[in-house]
C-alpha positions as CSV (number, residue, x, y, z in Angstrom):
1,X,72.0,20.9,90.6
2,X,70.1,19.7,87.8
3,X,71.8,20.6,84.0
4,X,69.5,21.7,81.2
5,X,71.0,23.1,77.9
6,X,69.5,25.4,75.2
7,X,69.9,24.5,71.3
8,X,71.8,27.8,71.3
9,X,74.2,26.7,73.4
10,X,75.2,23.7,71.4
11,X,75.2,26.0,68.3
12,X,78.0,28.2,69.9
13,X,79.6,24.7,71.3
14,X,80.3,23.4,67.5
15,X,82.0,26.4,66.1
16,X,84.5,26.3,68.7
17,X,87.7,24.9,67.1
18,X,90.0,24.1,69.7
19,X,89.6,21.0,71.4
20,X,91.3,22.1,74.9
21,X,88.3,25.0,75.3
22,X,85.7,22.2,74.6
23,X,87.6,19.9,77.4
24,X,87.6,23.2,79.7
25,X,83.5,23.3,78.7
26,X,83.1,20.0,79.9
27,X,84.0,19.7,83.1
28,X,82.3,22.9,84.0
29,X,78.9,21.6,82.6
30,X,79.7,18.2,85.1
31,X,80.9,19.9,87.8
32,X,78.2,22.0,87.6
33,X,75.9,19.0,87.6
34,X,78.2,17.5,91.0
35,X,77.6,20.5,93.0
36,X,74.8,22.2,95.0
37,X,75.6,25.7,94.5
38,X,76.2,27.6,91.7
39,X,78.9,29.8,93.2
40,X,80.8,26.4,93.6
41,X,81.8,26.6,90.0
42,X,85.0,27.9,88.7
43,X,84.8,31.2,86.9
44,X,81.1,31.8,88.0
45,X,79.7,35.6,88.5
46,X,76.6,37.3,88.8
47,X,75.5,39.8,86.0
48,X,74.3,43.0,88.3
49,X,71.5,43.8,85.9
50,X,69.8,40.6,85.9
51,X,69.6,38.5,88.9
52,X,69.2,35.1,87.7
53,X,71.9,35.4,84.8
54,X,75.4,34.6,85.4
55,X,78.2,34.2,83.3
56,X,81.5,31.3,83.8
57,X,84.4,32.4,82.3
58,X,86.5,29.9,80.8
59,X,89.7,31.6,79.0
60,X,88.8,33.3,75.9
61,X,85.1,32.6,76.3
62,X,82.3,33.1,78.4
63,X,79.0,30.8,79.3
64,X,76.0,32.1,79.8
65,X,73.6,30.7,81.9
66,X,70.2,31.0,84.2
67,X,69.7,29.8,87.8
68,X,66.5,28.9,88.5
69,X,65.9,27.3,92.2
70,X,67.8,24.2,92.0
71,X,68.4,24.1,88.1
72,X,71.1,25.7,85.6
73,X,70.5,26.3,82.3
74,X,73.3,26.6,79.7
75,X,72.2,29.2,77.2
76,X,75.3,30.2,75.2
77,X,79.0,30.2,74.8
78,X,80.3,33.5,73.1
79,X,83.9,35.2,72.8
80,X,84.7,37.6,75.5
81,X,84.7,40.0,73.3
82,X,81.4,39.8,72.3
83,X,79.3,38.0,75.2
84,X,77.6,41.3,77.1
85,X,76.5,42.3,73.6
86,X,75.1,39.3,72.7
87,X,73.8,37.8,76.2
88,X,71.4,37.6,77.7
């Protein structure tokens, strides 16, 4: 698949702290890059109400992105807490 990122998500990407999250973030975005189908990454789900958002869920966050034919887009990274407020 071919990666693009959003400014947003880069944003989110500083203010995380801990360095095992952004490790965790990392090899999702290259996996993601490896493989030809989104559901092919770990954590990945559709969001019902729109159909080309999904989210990956990596422990206490979640990644939103946008499939669009053969391209992902990495919008954000927000708290679990917080993400279906926030995104998309």
């Amino acid at each position: 698949m071919i990666v693009k990122y959003r400014k947003a998500f880069f944003n989110d990407l500083s203010n995380i702290g801990q360095i095992k999250y952004i490790e965790n973030i990392e090899f999702v975005t290259e996996f993601a890059a490896k493989t030809d189908k989104p559901e092919n990454i770990p954590g990945f789900k559709w969001l019902r109400q729109y159909p080309s958002e999904a989210r990956i869920e990596i422990a206490p966050f979640r990644i939103g992105v946008e499939i669009s034919g053969n391209s992902i887009i990495f919008k954000r990274i927000i708290h679990r807490s917080t993400f279906y407020r926030n995104f998309p």
